[in-house]
C-alpha positions in Angstrom: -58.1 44.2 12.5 -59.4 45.9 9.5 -62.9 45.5 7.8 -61.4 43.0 5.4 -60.3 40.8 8.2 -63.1 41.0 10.3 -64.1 38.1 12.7 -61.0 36.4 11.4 -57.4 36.0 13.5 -54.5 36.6 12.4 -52.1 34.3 11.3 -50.0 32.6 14.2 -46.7 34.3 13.7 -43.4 31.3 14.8 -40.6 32.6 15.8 -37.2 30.7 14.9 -37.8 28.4 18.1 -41.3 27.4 17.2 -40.5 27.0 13.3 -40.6 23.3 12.3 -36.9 21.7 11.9 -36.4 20.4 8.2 -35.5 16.9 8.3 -32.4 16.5 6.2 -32.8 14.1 2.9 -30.8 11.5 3.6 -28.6 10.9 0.4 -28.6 7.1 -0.9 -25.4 6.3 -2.8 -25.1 2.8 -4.7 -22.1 1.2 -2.9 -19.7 2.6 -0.6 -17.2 3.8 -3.1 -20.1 6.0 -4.4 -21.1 7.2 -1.3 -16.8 8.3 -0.5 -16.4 10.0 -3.8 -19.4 11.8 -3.4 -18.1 13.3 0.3 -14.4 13.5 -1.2 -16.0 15.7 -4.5 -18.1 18.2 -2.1 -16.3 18.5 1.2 -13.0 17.1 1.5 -11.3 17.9 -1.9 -12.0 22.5 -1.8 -10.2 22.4 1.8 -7.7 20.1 0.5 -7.2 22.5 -2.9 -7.2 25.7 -0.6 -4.6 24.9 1.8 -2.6 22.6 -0.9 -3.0 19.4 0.6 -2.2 17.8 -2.4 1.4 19.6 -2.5 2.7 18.4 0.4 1.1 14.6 0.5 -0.2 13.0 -2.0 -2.3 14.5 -4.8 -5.4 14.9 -5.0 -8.3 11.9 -5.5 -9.9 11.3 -8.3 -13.1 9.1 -9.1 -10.9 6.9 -10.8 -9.2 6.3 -7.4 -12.8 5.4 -6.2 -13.7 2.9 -8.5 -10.4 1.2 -8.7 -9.9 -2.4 -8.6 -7.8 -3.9 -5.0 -4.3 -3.3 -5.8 -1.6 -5.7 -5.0 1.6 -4.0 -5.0 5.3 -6.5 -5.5 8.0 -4.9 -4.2 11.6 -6.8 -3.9 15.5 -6.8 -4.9 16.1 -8.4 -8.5 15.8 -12.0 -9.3 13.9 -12.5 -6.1 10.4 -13.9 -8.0 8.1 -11.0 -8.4 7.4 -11.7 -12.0 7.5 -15.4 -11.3 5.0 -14.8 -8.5 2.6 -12.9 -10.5 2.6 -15.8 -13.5 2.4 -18.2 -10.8 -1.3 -16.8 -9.7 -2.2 -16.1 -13.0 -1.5 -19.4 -14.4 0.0 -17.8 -17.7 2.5 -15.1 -19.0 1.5 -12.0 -19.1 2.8 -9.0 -21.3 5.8 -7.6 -21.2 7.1 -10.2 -18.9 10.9 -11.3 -18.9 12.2 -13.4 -16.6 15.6 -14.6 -15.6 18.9 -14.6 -12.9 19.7 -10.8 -14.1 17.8 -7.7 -13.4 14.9 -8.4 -16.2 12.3 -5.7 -15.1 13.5 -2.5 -15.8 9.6 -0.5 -15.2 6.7 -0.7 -13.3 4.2 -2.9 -15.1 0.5 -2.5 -13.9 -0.6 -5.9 -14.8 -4.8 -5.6 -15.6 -7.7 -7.2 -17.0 -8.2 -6.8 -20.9 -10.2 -8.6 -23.4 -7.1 -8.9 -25.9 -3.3 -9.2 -24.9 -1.4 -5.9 -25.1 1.0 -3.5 -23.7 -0.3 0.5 -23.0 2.9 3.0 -23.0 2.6 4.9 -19.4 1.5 8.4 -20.9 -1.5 7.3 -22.2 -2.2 5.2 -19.1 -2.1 8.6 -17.3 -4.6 10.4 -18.9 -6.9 7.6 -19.0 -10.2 9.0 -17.2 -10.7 5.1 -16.3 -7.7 4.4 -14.8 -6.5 5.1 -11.4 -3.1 6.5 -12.7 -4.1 10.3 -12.9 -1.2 11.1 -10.4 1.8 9.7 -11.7 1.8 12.4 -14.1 3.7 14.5 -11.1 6.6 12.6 -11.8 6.7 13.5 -15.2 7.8 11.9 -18.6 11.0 10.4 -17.1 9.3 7.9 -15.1 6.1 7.4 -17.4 8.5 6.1 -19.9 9.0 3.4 -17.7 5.8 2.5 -16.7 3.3 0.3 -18.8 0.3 -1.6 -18.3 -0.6 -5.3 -19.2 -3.9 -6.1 -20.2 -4.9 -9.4 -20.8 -8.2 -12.3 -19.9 -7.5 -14.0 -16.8 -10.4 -15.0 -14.1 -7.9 -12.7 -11.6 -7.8 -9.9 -12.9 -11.7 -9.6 -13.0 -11.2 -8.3 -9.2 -7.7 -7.4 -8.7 -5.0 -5.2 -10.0 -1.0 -6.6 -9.8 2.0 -4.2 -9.6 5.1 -5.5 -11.1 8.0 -3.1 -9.3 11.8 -3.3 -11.0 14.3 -5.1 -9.0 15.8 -3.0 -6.6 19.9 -2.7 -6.9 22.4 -2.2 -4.5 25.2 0.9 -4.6 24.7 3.5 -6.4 24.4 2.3 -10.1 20.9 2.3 -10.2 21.2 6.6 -8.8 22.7 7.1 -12.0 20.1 4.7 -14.2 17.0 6.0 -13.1 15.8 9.3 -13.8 12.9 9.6 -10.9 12.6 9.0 -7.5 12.2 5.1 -6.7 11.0 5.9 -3.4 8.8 8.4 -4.3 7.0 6.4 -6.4 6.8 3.6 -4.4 5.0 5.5 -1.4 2.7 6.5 -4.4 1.4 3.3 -5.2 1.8 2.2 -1.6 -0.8 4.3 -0.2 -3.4 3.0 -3.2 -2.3 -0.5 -2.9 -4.9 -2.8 -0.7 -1.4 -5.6 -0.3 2.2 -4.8 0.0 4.2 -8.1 -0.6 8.1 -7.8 -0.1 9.6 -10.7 -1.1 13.1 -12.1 -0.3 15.2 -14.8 -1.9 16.7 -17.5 0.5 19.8 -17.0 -0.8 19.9 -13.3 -0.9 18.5 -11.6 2.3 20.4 -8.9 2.5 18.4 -5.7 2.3 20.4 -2.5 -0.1 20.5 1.4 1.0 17.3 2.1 -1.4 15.0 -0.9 -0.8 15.9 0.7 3.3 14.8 3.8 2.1 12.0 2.1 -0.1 10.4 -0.1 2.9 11.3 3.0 5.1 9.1 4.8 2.7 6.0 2.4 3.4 5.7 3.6 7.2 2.1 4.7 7.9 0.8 1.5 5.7 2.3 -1.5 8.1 -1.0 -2.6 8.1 -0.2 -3.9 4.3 2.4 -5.7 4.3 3.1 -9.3 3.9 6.7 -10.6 3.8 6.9 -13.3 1.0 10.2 -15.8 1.8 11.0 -17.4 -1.8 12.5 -19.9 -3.0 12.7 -21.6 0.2 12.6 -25.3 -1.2 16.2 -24.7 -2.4 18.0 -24.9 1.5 17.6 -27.8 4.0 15.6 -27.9 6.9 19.0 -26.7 8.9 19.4 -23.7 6.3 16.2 -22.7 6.2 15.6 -22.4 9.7 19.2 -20.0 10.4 17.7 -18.0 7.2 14.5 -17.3 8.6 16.3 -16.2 11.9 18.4 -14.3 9.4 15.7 -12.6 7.6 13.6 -11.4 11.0 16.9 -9.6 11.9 17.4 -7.8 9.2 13.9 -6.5 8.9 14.0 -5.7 12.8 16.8 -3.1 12.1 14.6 -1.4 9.1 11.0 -1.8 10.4 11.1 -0.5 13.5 8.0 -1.9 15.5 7.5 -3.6 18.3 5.7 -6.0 16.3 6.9 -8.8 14.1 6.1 -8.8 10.5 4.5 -11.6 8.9 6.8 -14.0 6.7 5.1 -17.1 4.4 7.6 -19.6 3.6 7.5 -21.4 0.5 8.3 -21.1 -3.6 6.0 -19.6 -5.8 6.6 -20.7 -9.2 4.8 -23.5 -11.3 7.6 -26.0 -10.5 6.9 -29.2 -7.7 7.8 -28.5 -4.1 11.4 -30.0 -3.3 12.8 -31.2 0.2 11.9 -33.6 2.9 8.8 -34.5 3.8 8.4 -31.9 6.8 9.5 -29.2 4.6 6.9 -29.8 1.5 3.8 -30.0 4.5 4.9 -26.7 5.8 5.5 -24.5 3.2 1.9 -26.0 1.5 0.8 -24.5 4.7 2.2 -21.5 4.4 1.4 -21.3 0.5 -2.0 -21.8 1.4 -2.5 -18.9 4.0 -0.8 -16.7 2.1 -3.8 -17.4 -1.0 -6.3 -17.2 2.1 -5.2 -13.9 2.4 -5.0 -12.5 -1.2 -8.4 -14.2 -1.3 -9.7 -11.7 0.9 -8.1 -8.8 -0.4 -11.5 -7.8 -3.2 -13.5 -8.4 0.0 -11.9 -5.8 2.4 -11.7 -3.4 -0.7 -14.7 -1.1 0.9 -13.2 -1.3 4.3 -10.1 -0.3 3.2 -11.2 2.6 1.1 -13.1 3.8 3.9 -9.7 3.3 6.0 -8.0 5.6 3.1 -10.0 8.3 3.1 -10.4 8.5 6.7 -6.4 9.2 7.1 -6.7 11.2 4.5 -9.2 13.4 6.2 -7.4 13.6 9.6 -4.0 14.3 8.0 -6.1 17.6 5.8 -7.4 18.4 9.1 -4.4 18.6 10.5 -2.3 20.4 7.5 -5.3 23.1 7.6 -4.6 23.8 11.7 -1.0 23.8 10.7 -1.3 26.2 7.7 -4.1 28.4 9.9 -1.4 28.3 13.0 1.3 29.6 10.4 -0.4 32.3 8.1 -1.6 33.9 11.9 2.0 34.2 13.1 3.0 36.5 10.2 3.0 39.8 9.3 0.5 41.9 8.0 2.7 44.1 5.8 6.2 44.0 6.1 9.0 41.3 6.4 7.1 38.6 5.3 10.0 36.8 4.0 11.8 36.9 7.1 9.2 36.0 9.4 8.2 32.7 7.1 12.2 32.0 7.1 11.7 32.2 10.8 8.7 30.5 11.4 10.0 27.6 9.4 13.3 27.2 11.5 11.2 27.1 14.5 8.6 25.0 12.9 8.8 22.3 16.1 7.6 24.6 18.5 5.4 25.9 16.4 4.1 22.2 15.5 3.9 21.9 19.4 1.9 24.7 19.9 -0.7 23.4 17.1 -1.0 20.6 19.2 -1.6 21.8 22.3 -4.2 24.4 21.3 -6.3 22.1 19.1 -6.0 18.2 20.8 -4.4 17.3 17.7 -2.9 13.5 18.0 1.2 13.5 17.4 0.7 11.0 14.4 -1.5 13.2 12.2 1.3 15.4 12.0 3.3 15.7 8.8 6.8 14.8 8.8 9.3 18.0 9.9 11.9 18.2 7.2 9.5 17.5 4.5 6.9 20.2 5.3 9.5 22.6 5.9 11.3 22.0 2.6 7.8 21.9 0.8 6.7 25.3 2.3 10.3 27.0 1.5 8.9 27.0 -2.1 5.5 28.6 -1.1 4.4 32.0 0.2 2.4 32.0 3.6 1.0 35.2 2.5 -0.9 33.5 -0.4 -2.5 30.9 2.1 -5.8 32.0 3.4 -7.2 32.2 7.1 -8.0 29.2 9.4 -11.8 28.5 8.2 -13.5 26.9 11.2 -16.7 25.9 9.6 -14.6 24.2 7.0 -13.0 22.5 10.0 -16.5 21.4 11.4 -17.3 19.8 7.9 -14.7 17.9 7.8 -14.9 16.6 11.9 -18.7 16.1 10.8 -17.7 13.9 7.8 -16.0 11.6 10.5 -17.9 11.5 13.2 -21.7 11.1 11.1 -21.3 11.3 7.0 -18.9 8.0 7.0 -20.6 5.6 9.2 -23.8 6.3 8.6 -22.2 5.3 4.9 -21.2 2.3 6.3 -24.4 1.8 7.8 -26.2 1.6 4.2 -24.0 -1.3 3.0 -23.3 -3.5 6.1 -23.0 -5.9 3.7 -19.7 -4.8 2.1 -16.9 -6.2 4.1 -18.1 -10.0 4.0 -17.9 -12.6 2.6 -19.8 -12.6 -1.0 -19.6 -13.3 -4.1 -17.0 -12.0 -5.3 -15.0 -13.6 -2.3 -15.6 -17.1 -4.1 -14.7 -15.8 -7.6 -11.5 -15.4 -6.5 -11.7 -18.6 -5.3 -12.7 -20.3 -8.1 -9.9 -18.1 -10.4 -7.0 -19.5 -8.0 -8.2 -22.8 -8.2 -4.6 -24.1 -10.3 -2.7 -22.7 -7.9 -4.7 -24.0 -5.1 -4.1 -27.4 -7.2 -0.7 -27.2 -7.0 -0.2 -26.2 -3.6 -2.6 -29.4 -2.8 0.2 -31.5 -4.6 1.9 -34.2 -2.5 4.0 -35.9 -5.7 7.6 -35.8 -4.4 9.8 -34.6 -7.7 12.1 -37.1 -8.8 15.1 -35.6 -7.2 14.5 -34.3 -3.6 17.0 -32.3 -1.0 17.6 -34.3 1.8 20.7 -35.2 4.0 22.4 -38.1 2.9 23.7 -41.1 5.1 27.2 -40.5 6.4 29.9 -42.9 5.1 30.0 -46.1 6.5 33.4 -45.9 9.2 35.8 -48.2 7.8 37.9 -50.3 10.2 41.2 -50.2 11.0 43.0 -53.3 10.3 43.7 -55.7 13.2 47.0 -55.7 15.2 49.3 -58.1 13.5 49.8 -61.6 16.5 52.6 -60.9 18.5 55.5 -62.6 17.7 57.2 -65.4 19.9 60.4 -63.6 21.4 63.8 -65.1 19.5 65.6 -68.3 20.8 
């Protein structure tokens, strides 16, 4: 040691295995939604925008998307009661409504809270910062022109958003009406909607070639739906009971789990309950459940939001090991076009071999025809490497960032206030439902006729003398 520094020892010099860890911060959000747009904004959404996630599902979140109200999404063939359903839990017309045996609604009408009744054209709904609509610009003006929103006060609407769908047509005149992609869209609002409702008319269950391809187009959100049977006070007991037998075979041949769907019975319009006795007690039970469940729809918001991003993640995951796979199979220099027209007509085996290598489950894959038609209009070249600490992020999101989340607000998924202000905003329709006042003309089966008699045999008569 040197003069300076006599009679004093030198500092203790740590290596890296003695050097005191730094505890991370732990980051405190304000609800759950906070806390999932903050992880989405810094470590989900750059792997998503390098490897074009958003190109080949759905596009990318917003805070909007966040902070969004529950959706409840109405999806059904015309004149089956989806505007009739919506004024029936709001108690009241609502903008743009029109009503009648025809095909009526001719847009998509997002039906939302508003201190004053108006209508808002669907290109300025788009670019609203507030609203959750950012992404139907990809569909461009020929579909914005018909979409709208409502805005008006109702109790409701404080905690939920409604989706009023046009009626779905059969053949191929409404191919040539629309100029967008009914499916499309409807998988776009399916995958931000909280509850699916498909309703059916008793008197018209049969199911056309685009509301097959629309409720096709739901797979990967069965967990939503709810199968809404209207108009059921309008058949006998008989009737109603071959319709409903009707209606679960039909749906068998287009939703193809081993499962059975969910079906509430009843008619949901402002108008008393008609039929017998037995029908009127069962389809106020069935009335009733089905507001049980909408009920709990602002209360499972965070779950499902959680739920949400949580596919979204593992499906990112698995387009990025996909993408990785891909852009390591081709060329460095030359006859890059003809190895990515290759690689794309093998793309099954090379799915398969993504699969094997990483543990990847079969249902986080994308679908086959899609990705390959999506990637025809991209270059591999263009993509960058496989980025395993990007990888690790994202696993670390799942396994730590989201339920220690979740852990923050335990309180978020029960019941709570805003359970009972739904309550209290469906209390009319709850009042109705409650209603046992037979209407003054009821279905039921009448006597049969009274058998008439046949007419005695005349007395024989006493043979001739």
């Amino acid at each position: 040691p040197s003069k300076a520094g006599a009679g004093l020892e030198p500092p203790p010099v740590f290596t890296d295995s003695r050097m005191p860890k730094k505890e991370p911060v732990a980051e405190i959000f304000e609800s759950v939604s906070d806390g999932l747009k903050q992880l989405y904004r810094s470590k989900i959404r750059p792997i998503e925008e390098a490897y074009k996630f958003g190109e080949f599902y759905s596009p990318y979140m917003n805070d909007s998307d966040f902070d969004a109200k529950p959706m409840v999404l109405l999806l059904g063939q015309y004149s089956v009661g989806k505007t009739s359903f919506i004024k029936y839990l709001l108690g009241r017309d609502f903008p743009g409504a029109h009503i009648g045996p025809e095909p009526t609604t001719d847009r998509f009408i997002a039906v939302m809270h508003g201190q004053e009744d108006k209508t808002t054209p669907g290109n300025a709904l788009a670019v609203s910062a507030n609203m959750p609509f950012r992404g139907l610009e990809m569909f461009g003006n020929g579909f914005l022109s018909k979409f709208q929103g409502a805005q008006l006060d109702s109790p409701l609407l404080h905690h939920v958003t409604l989706i009023d769908t046009p009626g779905v047509l059969s053949g191929e005149k409404q191919r040539i009406g629309r100029t967008y992609s009914f499916t499309e869209v409807c998988a776009w609002f399916a995958s931000r909607a909280d509850v699916i409702l498909l309703l059916f008319d008793a008197h018209k269950l049969d199911i056309s070639d685009e509301f097959k391809e629309a409720i096709e187009a739901l797979k990967g959100h069965d967990d939503k739906i709810r199968v809404v049977l209207n108009k059921a006070d309008a058949v006998d007991s008989q009737k109603l009971l071959r319709i409903y037998g009707a209606l679960m075979w039909s749906l068998g041949k287009v939703i193809k789990t081993p499962e059975c769907m969910r079906v509430y019975i009843g008619s949901f319009w402002d108008q008393p309950l008609r039929g017998s006795e037995w029908s009127r007690q069962l389809f106020e039970m069935e009335m009733r459940d089905l507001l049980t469940d909408l009920k709990n729809v602002p209360k499972n918001a965070a779950v499902r939001k959680v739920n949400e991003l949580v596919k979204r993640v593992r499906l990112a995951k698995a387009h990025a090991y996909i993408v990785g796979h891909l852009k390591k199979e081709m060329p460095s220099y030359f006859g890059a076009q003809k190895a990515q027209a290759k690689l794309l007509a093998n793309i099954e085996e090379h799915f398969l071999k993504v699969h094997r290598a990483h543990s990847l489950p079969v249902g986080d894959f994308p679908d086959v025809a899609k990705f390959r038609a999506v990637m025809e209009g991209h270059d591999l070249t263009k993509f960058p490497k496989l980025d395993t600490k990007a990888i690790a992020a994202m696993e670390h999101v799942l396994a730590h960032e989201i339920p220690k989340l979740m852990a923050q607000f335990p309180q978020e998924g029960t019941v709570s206030h805003s359970n009972s202000a739904v309550g209290s905003a469906l209390t009319h329709v709850e009042a109705h439902v409650r209603s046992t006042t037979p209407p003054p003309q009821q279905i039921a089966y009448a006597p049969p006729p009274p058998q008439q008699q046949p007419p005695p045999p005349p007395p024989p008569q006493p043979p001739p003398p």
